[in-house]
N, C-alpha and C positions, 0 to 999 in steps of 0.2 A: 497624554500620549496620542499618534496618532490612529492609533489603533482601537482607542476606545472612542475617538469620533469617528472611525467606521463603524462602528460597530452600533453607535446611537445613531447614525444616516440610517442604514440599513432598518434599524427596531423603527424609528418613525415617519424614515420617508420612503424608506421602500430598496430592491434593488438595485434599482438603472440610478439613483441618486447616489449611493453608494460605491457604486460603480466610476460614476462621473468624478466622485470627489479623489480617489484613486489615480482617477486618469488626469493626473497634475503633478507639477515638478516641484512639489512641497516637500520630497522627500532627500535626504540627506545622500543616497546612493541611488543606483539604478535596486541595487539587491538589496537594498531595505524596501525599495517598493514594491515588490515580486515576494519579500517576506510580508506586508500585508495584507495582501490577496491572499497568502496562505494562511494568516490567523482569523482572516473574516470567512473565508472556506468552512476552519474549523468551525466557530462559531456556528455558522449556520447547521453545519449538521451536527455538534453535541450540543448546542442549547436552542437554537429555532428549531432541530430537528426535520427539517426539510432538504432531503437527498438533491434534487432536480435546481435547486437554488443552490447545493453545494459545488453542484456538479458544472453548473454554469460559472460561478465565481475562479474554480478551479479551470476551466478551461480560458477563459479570458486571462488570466493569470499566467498561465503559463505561454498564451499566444504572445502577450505584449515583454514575458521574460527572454523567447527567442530573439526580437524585433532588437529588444534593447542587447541583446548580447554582441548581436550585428553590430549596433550603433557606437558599442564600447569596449572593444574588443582585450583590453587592456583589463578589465574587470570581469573577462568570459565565467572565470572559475566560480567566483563568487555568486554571478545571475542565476548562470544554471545551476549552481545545487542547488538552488532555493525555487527552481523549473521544475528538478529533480525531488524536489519534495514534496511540490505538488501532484507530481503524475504516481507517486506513489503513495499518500493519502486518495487520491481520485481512487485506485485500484482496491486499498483497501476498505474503503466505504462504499466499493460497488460489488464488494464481493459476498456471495449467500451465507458463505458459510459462516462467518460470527454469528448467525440466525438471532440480528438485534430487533427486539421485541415492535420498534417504533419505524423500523421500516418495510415497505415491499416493494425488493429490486427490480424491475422489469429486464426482461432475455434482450432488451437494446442497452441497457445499461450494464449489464454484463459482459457487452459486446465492450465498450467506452472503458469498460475496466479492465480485456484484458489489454486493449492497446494503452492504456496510462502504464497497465507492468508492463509493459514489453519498451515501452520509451523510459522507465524508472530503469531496470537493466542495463539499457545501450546508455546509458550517461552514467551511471554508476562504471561501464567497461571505460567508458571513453574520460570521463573527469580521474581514472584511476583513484577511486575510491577504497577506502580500508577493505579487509578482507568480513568484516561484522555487515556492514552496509551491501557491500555486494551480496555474501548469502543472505541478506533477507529481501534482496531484490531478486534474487534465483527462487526463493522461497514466493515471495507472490506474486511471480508470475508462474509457476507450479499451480499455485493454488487456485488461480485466474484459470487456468489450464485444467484442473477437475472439473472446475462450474462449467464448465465449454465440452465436459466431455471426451477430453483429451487427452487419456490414461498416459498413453505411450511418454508423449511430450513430456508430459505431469513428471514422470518417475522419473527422468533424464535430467529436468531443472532440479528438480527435491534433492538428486543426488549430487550436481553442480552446488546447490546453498551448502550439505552437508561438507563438501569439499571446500569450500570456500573458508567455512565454521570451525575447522582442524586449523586454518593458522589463528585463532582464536583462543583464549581461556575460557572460552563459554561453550562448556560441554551440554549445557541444558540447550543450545542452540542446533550444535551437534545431531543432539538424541530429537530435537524437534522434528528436523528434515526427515532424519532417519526414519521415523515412525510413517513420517507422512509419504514416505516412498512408499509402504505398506499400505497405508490407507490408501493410495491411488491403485494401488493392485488389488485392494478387496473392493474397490467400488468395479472394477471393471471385471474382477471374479469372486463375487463372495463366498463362495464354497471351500474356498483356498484356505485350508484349517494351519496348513505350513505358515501362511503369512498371519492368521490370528494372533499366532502361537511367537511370530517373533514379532508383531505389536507388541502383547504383552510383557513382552522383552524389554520392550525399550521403556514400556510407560511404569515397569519396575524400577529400571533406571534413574527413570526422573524424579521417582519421588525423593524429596529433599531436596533435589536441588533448587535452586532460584526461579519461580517461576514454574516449577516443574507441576505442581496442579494444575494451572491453569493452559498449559499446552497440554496436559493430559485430554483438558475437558475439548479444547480444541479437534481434539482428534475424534474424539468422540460424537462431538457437534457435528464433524465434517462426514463423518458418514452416515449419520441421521438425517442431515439435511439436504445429501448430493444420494444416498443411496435409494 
């Protein structure tokens, strides 16, 4: 696969080789080669573990995914959502709040993250994307939006994912936003016992659902680590 000879370039010879061998018309589509920028992305940051080398792959990746959408205009939908999957991996691998034990995000790369959500968004509105995909594009750039300090904003997207979420079956999705509308209100007021009190509302809610611990601890994280 081609993808696991990126992936052996990258482990022995390095990035810019890696990179090079990408940059070649070996691949069967314009959007299957803009899909392997995105899985050597991933790689680098769940098994090299190196953010600044994910963040670079990611961004060449989605430069040459615009380039080629130009070039092929017939194949637009295809290029960009696989553009769009990159700017929203970039987003969420730059953001504090997962507080993953193997990274430390710098305040410029927080910057990088929120503009990958805010361009993950505008191509989820504009490729007219499912209503699941959209709120969890509303969702992290909300989230992009705490790390930055940006209560107000924050609470307006949380509440746009939630809305998005209702034409959805996925209530755990729902109560995700919902919560996190709350935690952007208690990071910018924590004394607000009314907004505790309807956290705990929602994160009663969750439990059992799908996923529902794990966005419990989310929320959790997120005001440990942004408070």
């Amino acid at each position: 696969m081609m993808k696991d000879e990126a992936i052996r370039i990258l482990e022995t010879e390095g990035l810019a080789a890696a990179l090079d061998y990408l940059d070649s018309d070996g691949f069967p589509t314009p959007a299957a080669r803009i899909e392997e920028y995105h899985e050597l992305m991933k790689h680098a940051y769940w098994q090299i573990k190196d953010l600044p080398m994910t963040i670079k792959i990611g961004q060449v990746g989605a430069a040459i995914g615009d380039a080629l959408a130009e070039s092929y205009p017939k194949q637009y939908y295809e290029i960009m959502s696989q553009v769009k999957a990159i700017q929203y991996d970039l987003a969420s691998f730059t953001w504090p709040g997962w507080d993953e034990p193997d990274f430390s995000i710098s305040a410029e790369q927080v910057r990088l993250g929120l503009q990958a959500a805010e361009r993950n968004l505008q191509l989820a509105i504009d490729l007219k994307k499912p209503p699941l995909p959209r709120s969890r594009a509303y969702w992290m750039l909300a989230a992009q939006e705490i790390a930055a300090r940006q209560y107000a904003q924050a609470k307006e997207h949380f509440a746009q994912a939630e809305q998005a979420a209702r034409e959805t079956d996925s209530a755990a999705d729902q109560l995700l936003s919902r919560g996190f509308i709350q935690v952007a209100g208690l990071l910018a007021d924590p004394d607000d016992q009314a907004l505790v009190e309807s956290l705990n509302e929602v994160k009663a809610s969750l439990q059992g659902e799908e996923h529902g611990e794990f966005f419990i601890q989310q929320m959790d994280d997120a005001l440990r680590v942004f408070g």
